[in-house]
C-alpha positions in Angstrom: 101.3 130.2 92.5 97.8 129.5 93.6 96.6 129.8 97.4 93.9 127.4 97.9 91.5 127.1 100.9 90.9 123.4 101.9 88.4 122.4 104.3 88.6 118.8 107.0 85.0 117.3 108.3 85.2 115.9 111.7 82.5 113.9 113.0 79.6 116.0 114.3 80.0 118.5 111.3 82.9 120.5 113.0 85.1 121.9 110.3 88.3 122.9 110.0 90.2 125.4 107.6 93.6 125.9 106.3 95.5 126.7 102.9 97.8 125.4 100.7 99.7 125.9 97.3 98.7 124.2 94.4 102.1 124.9 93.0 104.0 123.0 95.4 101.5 119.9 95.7 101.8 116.4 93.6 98.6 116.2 91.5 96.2 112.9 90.1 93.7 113.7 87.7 90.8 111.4 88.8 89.0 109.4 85.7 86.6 111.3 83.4 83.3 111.7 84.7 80.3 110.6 82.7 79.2 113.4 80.9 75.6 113.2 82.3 75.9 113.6 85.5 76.9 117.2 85.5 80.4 116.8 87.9 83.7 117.8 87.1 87.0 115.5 86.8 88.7 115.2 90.7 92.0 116.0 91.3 93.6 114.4 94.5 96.5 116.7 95.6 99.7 115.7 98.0 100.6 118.8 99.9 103.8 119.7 100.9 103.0 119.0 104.2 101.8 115.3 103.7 98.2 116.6 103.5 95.6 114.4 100.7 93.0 116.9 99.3 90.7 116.4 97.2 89.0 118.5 95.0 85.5 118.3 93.9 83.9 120.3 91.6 80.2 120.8 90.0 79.1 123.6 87.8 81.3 126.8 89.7 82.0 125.2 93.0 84.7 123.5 93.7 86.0 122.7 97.2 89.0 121.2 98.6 88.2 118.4 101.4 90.9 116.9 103.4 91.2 113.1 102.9 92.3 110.2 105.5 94.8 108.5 104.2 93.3 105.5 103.6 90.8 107.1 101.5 93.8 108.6 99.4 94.8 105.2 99.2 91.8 103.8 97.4 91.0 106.9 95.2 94.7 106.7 93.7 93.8 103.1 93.4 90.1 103.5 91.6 91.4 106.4 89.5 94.3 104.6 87.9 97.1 105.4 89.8 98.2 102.0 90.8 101.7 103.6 91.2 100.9 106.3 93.1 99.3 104.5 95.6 101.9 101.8 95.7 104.9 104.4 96.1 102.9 106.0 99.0 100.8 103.5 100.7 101.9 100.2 99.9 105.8 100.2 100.3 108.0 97.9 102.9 108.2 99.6 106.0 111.9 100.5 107.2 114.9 97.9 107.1 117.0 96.6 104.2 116.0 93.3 102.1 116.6 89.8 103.6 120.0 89.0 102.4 120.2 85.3 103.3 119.5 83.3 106.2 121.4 84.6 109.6 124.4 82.8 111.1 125.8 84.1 114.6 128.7 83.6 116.1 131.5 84.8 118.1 134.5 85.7 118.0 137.8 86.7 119.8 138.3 90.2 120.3 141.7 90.3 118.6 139.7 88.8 115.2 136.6 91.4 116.0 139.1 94.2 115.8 140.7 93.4 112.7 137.1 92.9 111.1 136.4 96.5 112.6 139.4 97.5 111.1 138.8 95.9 107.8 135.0 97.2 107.7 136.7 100.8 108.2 139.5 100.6 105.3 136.7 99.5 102.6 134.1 101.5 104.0 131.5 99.1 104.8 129.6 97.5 107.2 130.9 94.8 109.4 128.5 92.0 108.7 129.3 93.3 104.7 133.0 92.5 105.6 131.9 89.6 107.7 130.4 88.1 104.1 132.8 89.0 102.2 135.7 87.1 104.1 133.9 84.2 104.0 132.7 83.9 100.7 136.5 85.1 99.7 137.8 81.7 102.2 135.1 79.4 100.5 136.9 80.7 97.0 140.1 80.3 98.0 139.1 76.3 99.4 137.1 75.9 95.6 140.7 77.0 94.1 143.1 75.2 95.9 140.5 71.8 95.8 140.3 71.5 99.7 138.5 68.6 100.8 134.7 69.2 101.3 135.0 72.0 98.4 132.6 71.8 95.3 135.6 71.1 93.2 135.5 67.9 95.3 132.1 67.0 94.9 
């Protein structure tokens, strides 16, 4: 397991040390470098801790630097990691998918309680129950031919 020293650059030239294994990191191999101009292939790394380094590296120095994010972002995205840097930086943020459009409405607390129930014995959620009730009623209408059901139409 390698120890690696990794530097951060604030403005006004402080820096800022730390370590971090490069075992335990997720690794992009940047593009080749043309072979003239004397650099190394980058590597960006994803520490354990969340961390973006990036390693640069010319004759027998290399360095570590820590990146902002959105810097990680477009290096994964100019190095052909498209993937990467969708899976990381360009997801959804929280919250499940849009269903369908939302219908509210109330109910009776004797027909809440046997929903709760319901939700509990198939072990899902209540609006889950809530749409499967109703699509199982607009079925059983199809079925039987009620009047205003597709079968109808």
């Amino acid at each position: 397991m390698a120890r690696v020293p990794f530097s951060t650059v604030y403005l006004g030239g402080n820096h800022h040390g730390g370590w971090f294994e490069t075992d335990n990191a997720e690794v992009f191999e940047g593009k080749d470098p043309a072979y003239d101009s004397g650099s190394m292939t980058e590597y960006l790394y994803l520490t354990a801790d969340g961390d973006w380094l990036l390693n640069e590296a010319t004759g027998s120095n290399t360095i570590y630097t820590k990146q902002e994010a959105d810097d990680a972002h477009e290096w994964l995205k100019d190095n052909n990691h498209p993937e990467a840097a969708k899976r990381y930086f360009e997801r959804p943020k929280g919250g499940r998918p849009k269903i369908g459009d939302r219908l509210i409405t109330t109910v009776p607390a004797r027909m809440h309680n046997e929903i709760a129930d319901l939700s509990e014995m198939y072990a899902e959620d209540m609006p889950e129950t809530v749409r499967r009730l109703l699509g199982e009623a607009l079925e059983h209408r199809r079925i039987i031919g009620a009047p205003g059901s597709r079968q109808e139409q």
